[in-house]
LUMDREN-988066 format. One record per residue (C-alpha): residue in one letter; x, y, z; residue number from 1. Coordinates in steps of 0.001 Angstrom, whole numbers. Layout:
N
{site "A", {X, Y, Z}, NUM}
...
This chain:
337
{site "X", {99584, 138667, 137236}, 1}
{site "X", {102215, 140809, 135756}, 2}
{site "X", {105579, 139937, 135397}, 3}
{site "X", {106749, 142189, 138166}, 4}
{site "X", {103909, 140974, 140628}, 5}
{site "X", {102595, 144605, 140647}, 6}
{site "X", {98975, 145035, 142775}, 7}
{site "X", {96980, 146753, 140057}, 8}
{site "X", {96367, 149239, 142637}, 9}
{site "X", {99769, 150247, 142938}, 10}
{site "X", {100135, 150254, 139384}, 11}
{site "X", {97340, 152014, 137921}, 12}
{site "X", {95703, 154677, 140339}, 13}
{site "X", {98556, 157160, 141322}, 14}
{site "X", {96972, 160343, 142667}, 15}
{site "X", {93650, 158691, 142469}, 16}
{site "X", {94633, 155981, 144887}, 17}
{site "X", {94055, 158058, 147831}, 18}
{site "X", {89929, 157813, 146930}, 19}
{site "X", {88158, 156157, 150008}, 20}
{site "X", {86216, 152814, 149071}, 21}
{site "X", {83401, 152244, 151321}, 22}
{site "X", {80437, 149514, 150922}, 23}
{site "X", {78097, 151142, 149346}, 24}
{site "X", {75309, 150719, 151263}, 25}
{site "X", {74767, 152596, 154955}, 26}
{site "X", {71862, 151068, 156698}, 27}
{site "X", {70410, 152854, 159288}, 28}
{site "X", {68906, 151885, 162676}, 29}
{site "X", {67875, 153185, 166041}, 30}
{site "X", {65459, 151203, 167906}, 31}
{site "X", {67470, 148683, 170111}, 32}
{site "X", {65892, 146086, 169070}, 33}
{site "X", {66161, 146926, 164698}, 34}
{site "X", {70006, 148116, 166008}, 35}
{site "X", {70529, 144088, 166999}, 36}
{site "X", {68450, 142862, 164098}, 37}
{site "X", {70853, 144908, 161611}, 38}
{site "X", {74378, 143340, 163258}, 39}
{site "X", {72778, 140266, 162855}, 40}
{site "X", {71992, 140377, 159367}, 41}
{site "X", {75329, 142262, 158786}, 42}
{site "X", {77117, 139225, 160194}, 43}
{site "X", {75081, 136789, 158310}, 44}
{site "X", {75354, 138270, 155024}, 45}
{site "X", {78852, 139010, 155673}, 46}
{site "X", {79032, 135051, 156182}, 47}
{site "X", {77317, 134285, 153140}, 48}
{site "X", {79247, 136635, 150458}, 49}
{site "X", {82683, 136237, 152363}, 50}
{site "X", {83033, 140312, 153356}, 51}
{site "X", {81436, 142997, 154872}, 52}
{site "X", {79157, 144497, 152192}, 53}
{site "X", {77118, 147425, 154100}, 54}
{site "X", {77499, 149817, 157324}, 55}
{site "X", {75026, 149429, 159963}, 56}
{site "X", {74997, 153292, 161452}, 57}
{site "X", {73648, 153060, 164808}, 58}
{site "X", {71211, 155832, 164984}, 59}
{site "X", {71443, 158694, 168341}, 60}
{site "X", {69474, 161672, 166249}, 61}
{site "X", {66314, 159655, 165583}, 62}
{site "X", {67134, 157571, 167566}, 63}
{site "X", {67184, 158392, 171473}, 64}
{site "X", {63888, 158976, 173008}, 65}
{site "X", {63369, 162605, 174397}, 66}
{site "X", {65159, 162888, 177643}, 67}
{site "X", {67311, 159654, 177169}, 68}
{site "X", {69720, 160754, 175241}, 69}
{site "X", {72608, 159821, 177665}, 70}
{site "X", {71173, 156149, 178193}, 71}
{site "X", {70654, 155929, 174079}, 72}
{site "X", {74482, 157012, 173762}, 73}
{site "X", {75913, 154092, 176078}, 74}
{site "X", {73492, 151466, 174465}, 75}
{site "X", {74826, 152406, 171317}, 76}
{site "X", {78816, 152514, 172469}, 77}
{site "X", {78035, 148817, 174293}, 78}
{site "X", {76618, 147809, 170675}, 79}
{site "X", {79571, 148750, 168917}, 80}
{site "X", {82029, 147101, 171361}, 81}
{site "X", {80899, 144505, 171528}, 82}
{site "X", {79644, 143349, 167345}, 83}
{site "X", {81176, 140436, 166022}, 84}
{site "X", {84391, 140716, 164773}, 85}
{site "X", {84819, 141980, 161317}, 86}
{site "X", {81917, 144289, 161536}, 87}
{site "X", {81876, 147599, 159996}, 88}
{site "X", {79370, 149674, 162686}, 89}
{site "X", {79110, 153600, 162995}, 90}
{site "X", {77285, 156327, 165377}, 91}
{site "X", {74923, 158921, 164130}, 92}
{site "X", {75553, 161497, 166960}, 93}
{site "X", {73600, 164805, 167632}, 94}
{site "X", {74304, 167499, 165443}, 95}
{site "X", {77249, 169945, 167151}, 96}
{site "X", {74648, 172726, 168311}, 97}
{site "X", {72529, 169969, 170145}, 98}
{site "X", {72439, 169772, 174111}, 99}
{site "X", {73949, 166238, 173977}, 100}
{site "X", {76115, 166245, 170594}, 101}
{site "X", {78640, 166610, 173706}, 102}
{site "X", {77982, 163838, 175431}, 103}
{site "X", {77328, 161888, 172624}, 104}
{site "X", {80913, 161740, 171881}, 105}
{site "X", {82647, 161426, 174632}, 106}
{site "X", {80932, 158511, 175399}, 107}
{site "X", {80457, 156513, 172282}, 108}
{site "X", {84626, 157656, 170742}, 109}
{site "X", {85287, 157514, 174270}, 110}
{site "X", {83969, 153806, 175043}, 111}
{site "X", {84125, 152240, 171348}, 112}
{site "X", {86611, 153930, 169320}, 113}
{site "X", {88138, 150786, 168505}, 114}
{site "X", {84919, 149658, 167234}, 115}
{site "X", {83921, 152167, 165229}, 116}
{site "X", {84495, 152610, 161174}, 117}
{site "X", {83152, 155940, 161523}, 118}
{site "X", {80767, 158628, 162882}, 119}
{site "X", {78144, 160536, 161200}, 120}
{site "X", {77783, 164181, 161814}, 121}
{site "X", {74445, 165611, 160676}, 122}
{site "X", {73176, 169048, 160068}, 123}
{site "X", {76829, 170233, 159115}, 124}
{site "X", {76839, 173840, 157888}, 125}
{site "X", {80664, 174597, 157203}, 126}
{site "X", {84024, 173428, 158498}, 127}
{site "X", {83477, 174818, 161393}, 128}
{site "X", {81360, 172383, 162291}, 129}
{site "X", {83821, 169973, 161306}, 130}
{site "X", {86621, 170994, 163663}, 131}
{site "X", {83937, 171447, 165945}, 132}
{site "X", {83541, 167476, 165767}, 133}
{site "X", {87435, 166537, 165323}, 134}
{site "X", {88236, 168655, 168950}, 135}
{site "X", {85257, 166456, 170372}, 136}
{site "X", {86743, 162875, 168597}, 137}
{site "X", {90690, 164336, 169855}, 138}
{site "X", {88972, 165006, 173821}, 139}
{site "X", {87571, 161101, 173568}, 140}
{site "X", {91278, 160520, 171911}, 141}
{site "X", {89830, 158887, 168942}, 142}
{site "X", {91574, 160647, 166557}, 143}
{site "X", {91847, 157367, 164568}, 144}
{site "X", {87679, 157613, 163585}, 145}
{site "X", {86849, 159172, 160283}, 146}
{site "X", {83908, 161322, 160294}, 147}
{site "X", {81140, 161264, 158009}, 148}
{site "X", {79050, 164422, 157602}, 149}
{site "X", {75226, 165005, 156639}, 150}
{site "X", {74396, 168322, 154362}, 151}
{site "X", {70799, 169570, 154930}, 152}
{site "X", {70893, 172850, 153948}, 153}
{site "X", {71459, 175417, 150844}, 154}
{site "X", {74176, 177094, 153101}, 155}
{site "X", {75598, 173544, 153247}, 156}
{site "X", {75922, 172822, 149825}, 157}
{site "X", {77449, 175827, 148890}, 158}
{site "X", {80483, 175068, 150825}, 159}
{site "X", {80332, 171529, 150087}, 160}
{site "X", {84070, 171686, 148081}, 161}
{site "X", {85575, 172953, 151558}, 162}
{site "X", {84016, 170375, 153562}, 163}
{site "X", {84693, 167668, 151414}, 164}
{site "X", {88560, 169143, 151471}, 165}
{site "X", {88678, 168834, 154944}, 166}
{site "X", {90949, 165711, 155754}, 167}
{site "X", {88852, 164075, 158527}, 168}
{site "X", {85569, 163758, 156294}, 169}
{site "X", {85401, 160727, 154682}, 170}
{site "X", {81952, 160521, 153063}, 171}
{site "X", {79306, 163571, 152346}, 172}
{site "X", {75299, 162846, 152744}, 173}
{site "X", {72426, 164331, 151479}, 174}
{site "X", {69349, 165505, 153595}, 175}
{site "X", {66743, 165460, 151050}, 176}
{site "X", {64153, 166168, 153576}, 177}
{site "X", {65729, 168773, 155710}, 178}
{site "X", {66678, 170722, 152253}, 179}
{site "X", {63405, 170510, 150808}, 180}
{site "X", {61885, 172037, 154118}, 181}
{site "X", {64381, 174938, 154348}, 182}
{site "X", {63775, 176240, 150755}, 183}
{site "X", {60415, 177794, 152396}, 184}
{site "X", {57799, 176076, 150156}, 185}
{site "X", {59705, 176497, 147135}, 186}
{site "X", {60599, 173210, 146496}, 187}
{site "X", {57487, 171109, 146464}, 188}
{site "X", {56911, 168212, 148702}, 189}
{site "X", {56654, 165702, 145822}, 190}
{site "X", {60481, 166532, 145455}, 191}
{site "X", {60469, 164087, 148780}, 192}
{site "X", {59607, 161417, 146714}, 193}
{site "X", {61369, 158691, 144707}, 194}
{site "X", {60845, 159830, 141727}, 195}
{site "X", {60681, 164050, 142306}, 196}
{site "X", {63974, 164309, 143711}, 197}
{site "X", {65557, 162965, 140557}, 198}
{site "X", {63092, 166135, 138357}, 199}
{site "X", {63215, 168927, 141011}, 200}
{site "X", {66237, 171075, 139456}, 201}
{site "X", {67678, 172727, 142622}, 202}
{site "X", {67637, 168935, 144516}, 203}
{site "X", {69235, 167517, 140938}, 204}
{site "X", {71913, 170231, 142037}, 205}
{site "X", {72459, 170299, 145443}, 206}
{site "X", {73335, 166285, 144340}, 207}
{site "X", {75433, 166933, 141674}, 208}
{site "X", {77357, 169678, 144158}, 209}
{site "X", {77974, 167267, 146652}, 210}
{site "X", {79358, 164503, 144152}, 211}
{site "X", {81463, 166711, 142598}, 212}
{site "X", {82940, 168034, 145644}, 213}
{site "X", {83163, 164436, 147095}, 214}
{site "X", {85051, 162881, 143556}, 215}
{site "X", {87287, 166425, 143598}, 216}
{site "X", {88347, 165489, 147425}, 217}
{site "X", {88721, 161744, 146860}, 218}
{site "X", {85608, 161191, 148818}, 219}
{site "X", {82830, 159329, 149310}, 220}
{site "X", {79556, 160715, 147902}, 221}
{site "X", {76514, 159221, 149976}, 222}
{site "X", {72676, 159183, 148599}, 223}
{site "X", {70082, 159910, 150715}, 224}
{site "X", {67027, 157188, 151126}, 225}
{site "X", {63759, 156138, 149637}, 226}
{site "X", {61121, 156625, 152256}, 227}
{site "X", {59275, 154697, 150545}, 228}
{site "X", {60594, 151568, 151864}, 229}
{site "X", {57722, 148928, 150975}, 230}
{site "X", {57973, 149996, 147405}, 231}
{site "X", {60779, 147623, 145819}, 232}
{site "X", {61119, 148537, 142393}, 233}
{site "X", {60931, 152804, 143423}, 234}
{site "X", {64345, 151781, 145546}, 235}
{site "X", {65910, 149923, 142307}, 236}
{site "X", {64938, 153033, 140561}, 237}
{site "X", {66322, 155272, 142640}, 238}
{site "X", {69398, 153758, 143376}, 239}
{site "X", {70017, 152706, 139755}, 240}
{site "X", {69685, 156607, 139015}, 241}
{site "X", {71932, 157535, 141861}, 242}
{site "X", {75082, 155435, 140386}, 243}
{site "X", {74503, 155475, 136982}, 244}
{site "X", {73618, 159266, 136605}, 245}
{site "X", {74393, 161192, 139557}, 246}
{site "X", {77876, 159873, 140357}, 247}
{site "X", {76976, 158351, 143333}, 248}
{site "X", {79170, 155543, 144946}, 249}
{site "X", {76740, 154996, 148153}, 250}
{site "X", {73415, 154722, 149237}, 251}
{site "X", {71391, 154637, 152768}, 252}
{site "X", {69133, 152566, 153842}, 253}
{site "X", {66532, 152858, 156270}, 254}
{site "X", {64813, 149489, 155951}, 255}
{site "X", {66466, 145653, 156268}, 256}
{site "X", {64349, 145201, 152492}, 257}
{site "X", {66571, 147656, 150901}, 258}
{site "X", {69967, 146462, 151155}, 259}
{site "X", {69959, 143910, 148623}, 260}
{site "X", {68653, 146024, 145847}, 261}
{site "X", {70959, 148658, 147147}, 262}
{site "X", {73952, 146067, 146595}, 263}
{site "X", {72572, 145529, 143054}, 264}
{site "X", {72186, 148459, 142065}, 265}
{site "X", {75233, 149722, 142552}, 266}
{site "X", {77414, 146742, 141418}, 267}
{site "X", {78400, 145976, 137626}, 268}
{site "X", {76737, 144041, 135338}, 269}
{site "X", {78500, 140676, 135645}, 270}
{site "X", {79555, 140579, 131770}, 271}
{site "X", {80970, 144189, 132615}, 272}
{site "X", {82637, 142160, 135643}, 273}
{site "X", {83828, 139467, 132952}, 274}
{site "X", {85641, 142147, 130152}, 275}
{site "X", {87078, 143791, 133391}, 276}
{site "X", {88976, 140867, 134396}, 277}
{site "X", {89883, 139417, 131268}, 278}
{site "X", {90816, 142508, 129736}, 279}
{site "X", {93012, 143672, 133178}, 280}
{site "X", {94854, 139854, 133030}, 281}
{site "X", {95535, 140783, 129718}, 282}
{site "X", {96894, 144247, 130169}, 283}
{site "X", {98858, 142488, 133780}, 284}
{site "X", {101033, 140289, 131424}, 285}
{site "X", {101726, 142884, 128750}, 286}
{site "X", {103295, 144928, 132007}, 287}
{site "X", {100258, 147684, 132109}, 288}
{site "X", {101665, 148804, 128690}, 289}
{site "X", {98725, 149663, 125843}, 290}
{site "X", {97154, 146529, 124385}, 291}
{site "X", {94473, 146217, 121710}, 292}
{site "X", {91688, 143950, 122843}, 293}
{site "X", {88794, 143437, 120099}, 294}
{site "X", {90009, 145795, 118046}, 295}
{site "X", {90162, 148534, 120518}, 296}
{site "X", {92926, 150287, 122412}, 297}
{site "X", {93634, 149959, 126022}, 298}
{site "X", {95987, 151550, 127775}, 299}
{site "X", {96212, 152964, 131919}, 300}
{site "X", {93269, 155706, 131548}, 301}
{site "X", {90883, 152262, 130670}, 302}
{site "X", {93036, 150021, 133006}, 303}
{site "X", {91846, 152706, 136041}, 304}
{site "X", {87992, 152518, 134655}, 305}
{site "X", {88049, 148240, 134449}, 306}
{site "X", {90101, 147870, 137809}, 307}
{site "X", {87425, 150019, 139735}, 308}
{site "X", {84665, 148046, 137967}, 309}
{site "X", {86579, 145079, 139973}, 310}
{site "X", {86718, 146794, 142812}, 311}
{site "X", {83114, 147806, 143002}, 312}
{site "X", {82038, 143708, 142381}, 313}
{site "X", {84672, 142890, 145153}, 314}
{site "X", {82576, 145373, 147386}, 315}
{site "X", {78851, 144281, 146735}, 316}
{site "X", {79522, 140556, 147359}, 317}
{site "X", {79657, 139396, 143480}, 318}
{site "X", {81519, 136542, 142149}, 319}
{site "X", {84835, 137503, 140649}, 320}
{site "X", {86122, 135332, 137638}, 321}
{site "X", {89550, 133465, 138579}, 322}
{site "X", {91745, 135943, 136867}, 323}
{site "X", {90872, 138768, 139165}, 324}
{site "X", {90821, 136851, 142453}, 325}
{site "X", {94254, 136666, 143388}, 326}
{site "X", {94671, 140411, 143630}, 327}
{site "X", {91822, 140510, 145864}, 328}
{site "X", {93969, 137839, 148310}, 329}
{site "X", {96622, 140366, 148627}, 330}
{site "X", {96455, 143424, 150423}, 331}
{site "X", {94536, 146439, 148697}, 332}
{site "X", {97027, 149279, 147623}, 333}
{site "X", {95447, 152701, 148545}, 334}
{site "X", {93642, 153655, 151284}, 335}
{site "X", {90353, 151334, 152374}, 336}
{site "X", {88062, 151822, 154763}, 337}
């Protein structure tokens, strides 16, 4: 700790502090009976690493059967009100042109808005759509709960900068599926897959729009899933590739067997985790002034790069080394989610 007690935090990210940090996985259920199976397991692995390490999004699109929507929404709503304490649970409503997006609001913002750590929006074309979904959360008066959006479409990504400047949206997805299918037969399907949608040039760019729009915004970029769900090591790929190459910070899930390599995948290497802690306890006692570790020069554009390193451990679950507890104890600076 420094000599002033500064939060690192406070200290080192400025403008950057107002970046949302999310767990970076989103699992995603629909089925009553998966929706109870994924609090569960949130609660217990929330027990066993001491925090909250994924979302369980609580599915109304996919979800709700054909003519049920109204009976899926309140299931949902009673879900969320009534999770264990501590648990970080969402809504995927009905996208804003849909017959119940409507209903879909007022009663899960209306009934759990207290609940909720978000909602997700898909099939978002524009910020229209957006203020289309902020009047809805403002008629439930939930104008506390941060919405997530879900871009499908070319149209979509072209305006992701202006969505992702919109102060409401938290987080931007990517609809692999429904943006492969609206290119016409352009794209081919194998672009679906694991290992196409990293090759396919116009999905590698729709990915890269919507991270760059997301970092530019201080947003959350979100990657889309791996259908593929009983194929371990194409999820490790994938999500390996999304964080280390695409600048992704987040990851869905669609199956209980991918959350763990999702939580890998995107946390540090633990000596990474190591030379972040001892290098920030160093650079805490020098004051955050510029300090030569191994040779090398370290100063508050490095502190920023090592502190989120912590951060990121802090948020999959991993073991932090003593020196980097403490600030962990204290209240975050910045805003959290």
């Amino acid at each position: 700790m420094s000599a002033t007690g500064a939060h690192p935090a406070a200290v080192l990210m400025g403008a950057q502090a107002s970046a949302m940090r999310l767990p970076v996985c989103d699992h995603y259920s629909g089925v009553e009976a998966r929706m109870r199976k994924s609090l569960e397991l949130q609660a217990a692995m929330a027990a066993e690493l001491g925090r909250c390490v994924f979302d369980v999004t609580l599915d109304c699109e996919d979800g709700a059967p054909v003519g049920r929507e109204r009976e899926h929404a309140a299931l949902v709503a009673h879900l969320a009100r009534t999770a264990s304490p501590g648990a970080r649970v969402a809504a995927r409503v009905h996208a804003v042109d849909h017959p119940a997006f409507a209903e879909d609001m007022a009663t899960i913002a209306g009934e759990a808005a207290t609940r909720l750590c978000h909602i997700m929006v898909p099939k978002v074309e524009s910020v229209d759509d957006v203020l289309h979904a902020e009047k809805a959360l403002l008629a439930a008066s939930a104008g506390q709960v941060p919405l997530h959006v879900l871009l499908e479409s070319p149209a979509a990504i072209q305006r992701a900068f202006e969505i992702a400047a919109h102060p409401r949206v938290q987080s931007i997805s990517f609809g692999l599926m429904d943006f492969v299918s609206a290119h016409a037969g352009a794209i081919p399907a194998s672009a679906m897959g694991s290992q196409g949608q990293f090759e396919h040039p116009l999905v590698v760019r729709a990915k890269l729009e919507i991270a760059a729009a997301c970092h530019a915004h201080g947003k959350v970029p979100s990657h889309c899933v791996v259908t593929e769900f009983n194929d371990a090591d194409a999820l490790r790929t994938a999500a390996g590739r999304a964080a280390r190459q695409l600048g992704y910070t987040r990851m869905w899930s669609i199956h209980p067997a991918q959350i763990r390599p999702i939580l890998e995948a995107f946390a540090p290497a633990q000596d990474e985790i190591a030379q972040a802690a001892q290098l920030l306890s160093t650079a805490a006692h020098a004051d955050w002034a510029p300090v030569s570790v191994d040779g090398v020069l370290h100063d508050r554009a490095s502190y920023r790069y090592f502190w989120q390193v912590l951060e990121r451990a802090h948020q999959t679950g991993r073991a932090l080394p003593a020196a980097a507890q403490a600030w962990f104890a204290q209240p975050a600076a910045g805003p959290q989610a």
